[in-house]
C-alpha positions as CSV (number, residue, x, y, z in Angstrom):
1,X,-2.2,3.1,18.3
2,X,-0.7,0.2,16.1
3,X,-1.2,1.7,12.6
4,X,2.4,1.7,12.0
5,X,2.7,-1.9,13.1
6,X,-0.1,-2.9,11.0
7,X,1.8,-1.6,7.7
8,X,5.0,-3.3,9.1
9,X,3.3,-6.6,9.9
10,X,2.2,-6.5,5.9
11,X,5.8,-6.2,5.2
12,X,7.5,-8.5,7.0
13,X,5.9,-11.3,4.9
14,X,8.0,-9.9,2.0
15,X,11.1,-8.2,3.8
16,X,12.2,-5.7,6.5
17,X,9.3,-4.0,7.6
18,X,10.3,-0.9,8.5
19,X,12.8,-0.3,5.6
20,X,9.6,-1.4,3.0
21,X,7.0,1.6,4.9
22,X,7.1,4.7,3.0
23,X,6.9,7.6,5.5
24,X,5.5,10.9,5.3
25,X,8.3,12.8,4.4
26,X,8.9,10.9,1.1
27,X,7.9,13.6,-2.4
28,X,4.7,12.1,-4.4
29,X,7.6,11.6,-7.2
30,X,9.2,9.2,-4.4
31,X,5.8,7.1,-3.5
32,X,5.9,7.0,-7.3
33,X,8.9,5.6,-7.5
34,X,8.4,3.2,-4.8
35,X,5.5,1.8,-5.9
36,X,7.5,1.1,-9.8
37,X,10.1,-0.5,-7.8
38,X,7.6,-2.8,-6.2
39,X,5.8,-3.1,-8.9
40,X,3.4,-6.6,-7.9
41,X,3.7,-6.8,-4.3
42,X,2.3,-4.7,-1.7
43,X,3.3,-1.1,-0.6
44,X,2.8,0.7,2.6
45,X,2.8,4.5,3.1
46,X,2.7,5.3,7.0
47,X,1.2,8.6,8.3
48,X,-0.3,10.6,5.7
49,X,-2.4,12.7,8.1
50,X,-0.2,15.9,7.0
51,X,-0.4,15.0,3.5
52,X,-2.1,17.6,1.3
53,X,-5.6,16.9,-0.3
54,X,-3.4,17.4,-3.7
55,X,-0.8,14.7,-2.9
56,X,-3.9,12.6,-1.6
57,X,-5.8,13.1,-5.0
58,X,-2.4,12.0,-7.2
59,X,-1.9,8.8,-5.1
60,X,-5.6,7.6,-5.5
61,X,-5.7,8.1,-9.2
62,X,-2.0,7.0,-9.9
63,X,-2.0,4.5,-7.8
64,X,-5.4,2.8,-9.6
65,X,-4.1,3.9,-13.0
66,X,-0.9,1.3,-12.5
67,X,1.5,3.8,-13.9
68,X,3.2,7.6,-13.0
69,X,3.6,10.5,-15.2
70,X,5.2,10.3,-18.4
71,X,8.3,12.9,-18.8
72,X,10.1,14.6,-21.7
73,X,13.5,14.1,-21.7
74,X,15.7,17.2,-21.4
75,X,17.9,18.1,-24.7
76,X,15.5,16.3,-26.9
77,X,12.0,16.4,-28.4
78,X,11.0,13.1,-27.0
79,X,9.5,11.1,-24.1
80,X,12.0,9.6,-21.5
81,X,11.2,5.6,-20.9
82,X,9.1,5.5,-18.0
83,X,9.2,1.8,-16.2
84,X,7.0,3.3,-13.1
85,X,4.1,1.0,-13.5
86,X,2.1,-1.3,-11.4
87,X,-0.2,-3.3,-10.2
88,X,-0.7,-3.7,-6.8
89,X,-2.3,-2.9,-3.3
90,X,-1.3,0.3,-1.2
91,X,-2.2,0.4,2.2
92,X,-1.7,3.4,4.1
93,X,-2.4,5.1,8.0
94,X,-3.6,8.5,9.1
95,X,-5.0,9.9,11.6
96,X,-7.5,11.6,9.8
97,X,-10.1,10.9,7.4
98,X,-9.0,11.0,3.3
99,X,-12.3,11.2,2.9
100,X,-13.1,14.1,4.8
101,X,-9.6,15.8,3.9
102,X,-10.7,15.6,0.0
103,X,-14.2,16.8,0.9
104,X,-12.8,19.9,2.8
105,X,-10.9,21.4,-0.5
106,X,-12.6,19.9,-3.6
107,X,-16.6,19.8,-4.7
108,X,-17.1,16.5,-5.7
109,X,-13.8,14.4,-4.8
110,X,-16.2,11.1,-5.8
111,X,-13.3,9.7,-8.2
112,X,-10.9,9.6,-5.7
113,X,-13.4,8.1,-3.4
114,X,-14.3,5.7,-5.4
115,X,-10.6,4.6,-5.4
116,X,-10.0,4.8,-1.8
117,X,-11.0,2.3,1.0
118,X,-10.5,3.8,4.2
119,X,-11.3,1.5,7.4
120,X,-11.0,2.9,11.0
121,X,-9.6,0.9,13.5
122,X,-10.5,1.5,17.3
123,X,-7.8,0.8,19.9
124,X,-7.8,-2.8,21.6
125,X,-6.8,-2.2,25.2
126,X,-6.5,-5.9,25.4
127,X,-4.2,-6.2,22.8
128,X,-2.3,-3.1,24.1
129,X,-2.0,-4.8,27.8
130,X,-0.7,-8.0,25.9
131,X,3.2,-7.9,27.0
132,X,4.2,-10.9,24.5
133,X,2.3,-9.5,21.5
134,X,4.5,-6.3,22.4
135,X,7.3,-8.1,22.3
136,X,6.6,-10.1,19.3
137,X,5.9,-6.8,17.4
138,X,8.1,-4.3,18.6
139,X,11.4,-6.6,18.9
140,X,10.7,-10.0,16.7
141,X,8.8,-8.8,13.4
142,X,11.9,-6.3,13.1
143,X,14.8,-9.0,13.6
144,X,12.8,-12.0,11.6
145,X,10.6,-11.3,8.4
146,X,10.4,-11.9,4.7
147,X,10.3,-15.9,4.9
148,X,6.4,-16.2,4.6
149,X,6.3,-14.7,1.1
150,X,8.6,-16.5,-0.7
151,X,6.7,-19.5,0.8
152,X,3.3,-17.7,-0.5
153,X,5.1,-17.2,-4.1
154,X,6.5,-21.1,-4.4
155,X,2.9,-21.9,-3.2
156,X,1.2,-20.0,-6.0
157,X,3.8,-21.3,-8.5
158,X,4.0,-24.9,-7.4
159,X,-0.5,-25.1,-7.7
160,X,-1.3,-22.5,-10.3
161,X,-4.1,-24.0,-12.0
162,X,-5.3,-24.8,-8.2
163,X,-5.2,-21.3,-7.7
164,X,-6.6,-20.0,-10.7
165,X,-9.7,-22.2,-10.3
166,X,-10.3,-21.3,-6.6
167,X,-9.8,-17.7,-7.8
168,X,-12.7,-18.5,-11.1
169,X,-14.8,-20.0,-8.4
170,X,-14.3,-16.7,-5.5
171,X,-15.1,-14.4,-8.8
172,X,-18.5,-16.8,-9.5
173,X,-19.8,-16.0,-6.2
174,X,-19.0,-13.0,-6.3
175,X,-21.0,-12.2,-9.2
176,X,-23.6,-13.5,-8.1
């Protein structure tokens, strides 16, 4: 429970949640597209349990090589202009392992594994039981989003070199 809303509550800080969420039913070509069109922010895919291994394969390596397939165009000896590139952050739900459904059809899946970060979330009864969070989720998120990230981007803009130290200084420790 609450996968969905998870991808919709990453949303709303940029726009309407549910309308952002790519579903299951979309074609690879689609999520593709989807992730051209939002080419820097974030981009959720909800429900991907049914997915197949192949489709599951393509999104991890497309999605970390920040750009879809090249195409040739049709009446001509030459490569159509392809603007699908990207870099960004997917996030996705299932309700089964990616891991485990690459495992199951290819022998060593470690490149796509390498590429994926898969999490799993246990259900929070308490949160469940909470009528106001309910409400908040389920009614508000969908009727009020997208202010927080045009506050996030003036933010950025406003105190770059800010930023851009704190991020040198994250990076440091990280090396370390």
């Amino acid at each position: 429970t609450g996968k969905s809303t998870s991808l919709y509550l990453q949303n709303g800080v940029w726009g309407s949640p549910v309308e952002l969420t790519g579903i299951a039913a979309d074609t690879t070509n689609a999520k593709f597209m989807r992730l051209g069109i939002h080419k820097n922010l974030p981009v959720t895919f909800d429900e991907l349990t049914e997915s197949p291994a192949e489709e599951v394969s393509q999104l991890a390596y497309g999605i970390s090589q920040g750009k879809w397939k090249d195409r040739v165009a049709s009446q001509a000896n030459a490569l159509r202009k392809n603007l699908t590139n990207w870099c960004t952050i997917v996030t996705t739900s299932s309700n089964s392992s990616m891991y485990e459904k690459l495992a199951a059809v290819k022998n060593r899946p470690d490149g796509e594994m390498m590429r994926i970060l898969e999490y799993r979330v246990k259900t929070n009864s308490e949160l469940e039981a909470d009528l106001d969070l309910k409400y908040m989720l389920d009614i508000e998120l969908k009727q009020n989003y997208g202010h927080a990230g045009e506050i996030y981007a003036e933010e950025l803009v406003k105190n770059l070199e800010q930023w851009k130290d704190k991020l040198r200084e994250w990076h440091e420790k990280i090396d370390r």
